[in-house]
N, C-alpha and C positions, 0 to 999 in steps of 0.2 A: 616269475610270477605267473600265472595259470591266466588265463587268457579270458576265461569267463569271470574273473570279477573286475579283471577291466574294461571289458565291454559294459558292462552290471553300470559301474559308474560312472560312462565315460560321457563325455559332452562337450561339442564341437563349440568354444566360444571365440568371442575375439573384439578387443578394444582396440581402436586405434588414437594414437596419441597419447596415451595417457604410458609416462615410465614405469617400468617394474619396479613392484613392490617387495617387503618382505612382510613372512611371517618371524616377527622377532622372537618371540620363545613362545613355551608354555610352562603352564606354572601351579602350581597346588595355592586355593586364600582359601579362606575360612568363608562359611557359606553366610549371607544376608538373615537365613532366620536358620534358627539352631532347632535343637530338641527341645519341647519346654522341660524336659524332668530333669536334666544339668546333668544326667549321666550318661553324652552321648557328645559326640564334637563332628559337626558336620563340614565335610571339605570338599571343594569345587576344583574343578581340575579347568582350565581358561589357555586359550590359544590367542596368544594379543597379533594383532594387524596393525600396520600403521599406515596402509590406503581401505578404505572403504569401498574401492570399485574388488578388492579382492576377491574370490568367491572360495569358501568351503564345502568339500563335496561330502568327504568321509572321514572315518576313524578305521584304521586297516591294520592288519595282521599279514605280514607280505612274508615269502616262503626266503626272499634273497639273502644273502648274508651281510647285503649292507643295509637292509633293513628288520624291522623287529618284530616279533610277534605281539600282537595284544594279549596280554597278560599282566592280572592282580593279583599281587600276594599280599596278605595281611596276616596279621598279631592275634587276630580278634573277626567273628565271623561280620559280615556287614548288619546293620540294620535293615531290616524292610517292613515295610505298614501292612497290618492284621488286614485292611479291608479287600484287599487285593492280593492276598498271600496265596501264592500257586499260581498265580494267571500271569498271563504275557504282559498286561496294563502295569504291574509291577518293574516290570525293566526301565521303562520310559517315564515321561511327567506326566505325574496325573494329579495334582495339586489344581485347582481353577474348575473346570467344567466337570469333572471327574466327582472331584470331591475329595481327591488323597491327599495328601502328607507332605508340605511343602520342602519338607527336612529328609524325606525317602530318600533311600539310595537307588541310582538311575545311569543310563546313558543315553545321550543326546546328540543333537547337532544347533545349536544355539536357541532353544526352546529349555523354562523352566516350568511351564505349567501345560494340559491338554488343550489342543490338542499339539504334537510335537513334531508329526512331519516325519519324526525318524525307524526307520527299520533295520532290520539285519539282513544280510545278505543269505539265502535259503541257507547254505549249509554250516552258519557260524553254529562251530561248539559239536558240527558232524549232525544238525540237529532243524528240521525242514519243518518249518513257519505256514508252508502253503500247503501242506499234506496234512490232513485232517484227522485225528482228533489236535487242536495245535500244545505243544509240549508246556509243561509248566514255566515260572519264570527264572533268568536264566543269571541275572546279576542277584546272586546271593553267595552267603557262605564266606570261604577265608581265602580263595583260590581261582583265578578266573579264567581259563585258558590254558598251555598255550594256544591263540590260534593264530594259525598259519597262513590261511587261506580264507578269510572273510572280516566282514566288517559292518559297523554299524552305517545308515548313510543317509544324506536325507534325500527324502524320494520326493523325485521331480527335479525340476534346473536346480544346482546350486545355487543358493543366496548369495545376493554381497553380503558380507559381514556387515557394512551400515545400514542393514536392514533387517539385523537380527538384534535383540535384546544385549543391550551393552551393560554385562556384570559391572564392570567398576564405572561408577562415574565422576569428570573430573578431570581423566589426563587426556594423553595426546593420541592413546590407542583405541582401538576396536576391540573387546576381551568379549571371546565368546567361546560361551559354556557347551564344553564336551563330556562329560561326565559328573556325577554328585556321590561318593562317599561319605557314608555317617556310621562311624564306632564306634567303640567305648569308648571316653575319654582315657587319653593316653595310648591307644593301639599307635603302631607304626603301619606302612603301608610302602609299597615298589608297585607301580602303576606304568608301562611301555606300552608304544604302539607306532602308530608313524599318521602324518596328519596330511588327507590327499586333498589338494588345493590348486587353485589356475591364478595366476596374476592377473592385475589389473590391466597387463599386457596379453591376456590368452593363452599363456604356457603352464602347459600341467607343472604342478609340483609335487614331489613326494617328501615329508620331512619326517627323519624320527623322533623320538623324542623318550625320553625317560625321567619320571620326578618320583621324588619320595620324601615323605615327612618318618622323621624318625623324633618320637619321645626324649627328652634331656630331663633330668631329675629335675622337681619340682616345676616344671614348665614345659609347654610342646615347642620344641623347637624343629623349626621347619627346613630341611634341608631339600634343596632342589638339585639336584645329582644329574651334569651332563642335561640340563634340560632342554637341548637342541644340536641335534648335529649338523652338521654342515650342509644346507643343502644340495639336495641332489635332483636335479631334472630330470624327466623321465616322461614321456608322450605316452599317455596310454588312453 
């Protein structure tokens, strides 16, 4: 892994006392508010925690071969909202202060409305955020990546997860939202990437992960494929 995006997100923490955590999977649910016109099916992609001192840093595309590129492939190109179509404000949530589309399709780091806190790392997609005029927006279409070498992240100290917007309410986890897809209803979708995290203990973690919803006649049936591999530690 290239040295400059681990410096990008790196951050010296450390708890004492407190035992290591896991991040138990991640997972595809269906989003809290859909399309209103019923010919779109919106899907949230969730990273559950089951300590709240946890911190999530990013969403990464790492070059190793025990880990995975960020990359979407779909059936069907994504949805994205008319008011913001071309611009950068289209990648991330702009539902709340914005004014966009609670249903858009976006990536994140535990924000579902503006402002989100999250960016790209300058050269995701080969493609530089800070060099002026800045590029259209970048989560569209049927194909996302691969990328090998960057990531979304949220900028500044990582959060604890119990301090970000808890998608499900109810159970024993922390589910925070990394991404939002909305389709046609019935599209399928392959979504990978690997999830960079520090425990409640202070130890970097790098996890991969792969989910995918695949269509079943007469109903979506939701298949979550390998959605966690092993984890792997990794100091960076």
């Amino acid at each position: 892994m290239k040295r400059n995006l681990l410096v990008l997100l790196a951050l010296n923490v450390s708890f004492v006392g407190i035992a290591n955590a896991d991040l138990i999977s991640v997972d595809v649910v269906a989003g809290q508010i859909q399309h209103p016109d019923g010919l779109h099916q919106t899907w949230r992609i969730i990273a559950r925690f089951d300590n709240g001192f946890d911190q999530i840093s990013a969403i990464a595309g790492l070059p190793d071969q025990q880990y995975n590129p960020i990359e979407f492939i779909s059936s069907s190109e994504l949805y994205n909202q008319a008011l913001f179509a071309g611009l950068p404000f289209n990648d991330f949530p702009s539902a709340g202060g914005l004014g966009g589309e609670a249903w858009d399709s976006y990536v994140t780091i535990g924000a579902t409305a503006f402002p989100a806190n999250t960016q790209f790392t300058a050269n995701f997609l080969g493609r530089y955020y800070y060099v002026p005029p800045p590029p259209s927006d970048i989560i569209q279409g049927d194909h996302i990546g691969p990328v090998y070498d960057g990531a979304w992240f949220f900028f500044g100290a990582p959060p604890t997860v119990s301090s970000l917007e808890d998608i499900i309410d109810g159970n024993d986890t922390f589910d925070v939202i990394v991404a939002q897809f909305t389709l046609p209803t019935g599209s399928s979708f392959t979504f990978t990437g690997n999830v960079l995290w520090y425990s409640a203990a202070g130890d970097s973690e790098i996890t991969p992960f792969e989910v995918e919803v695949i269509p079943a006649p007469a109903t979506l049936a939701m298949l979550i494929l390998a959605g966690l591999a092993t984890n792997r530690r990794r100091r960076y």
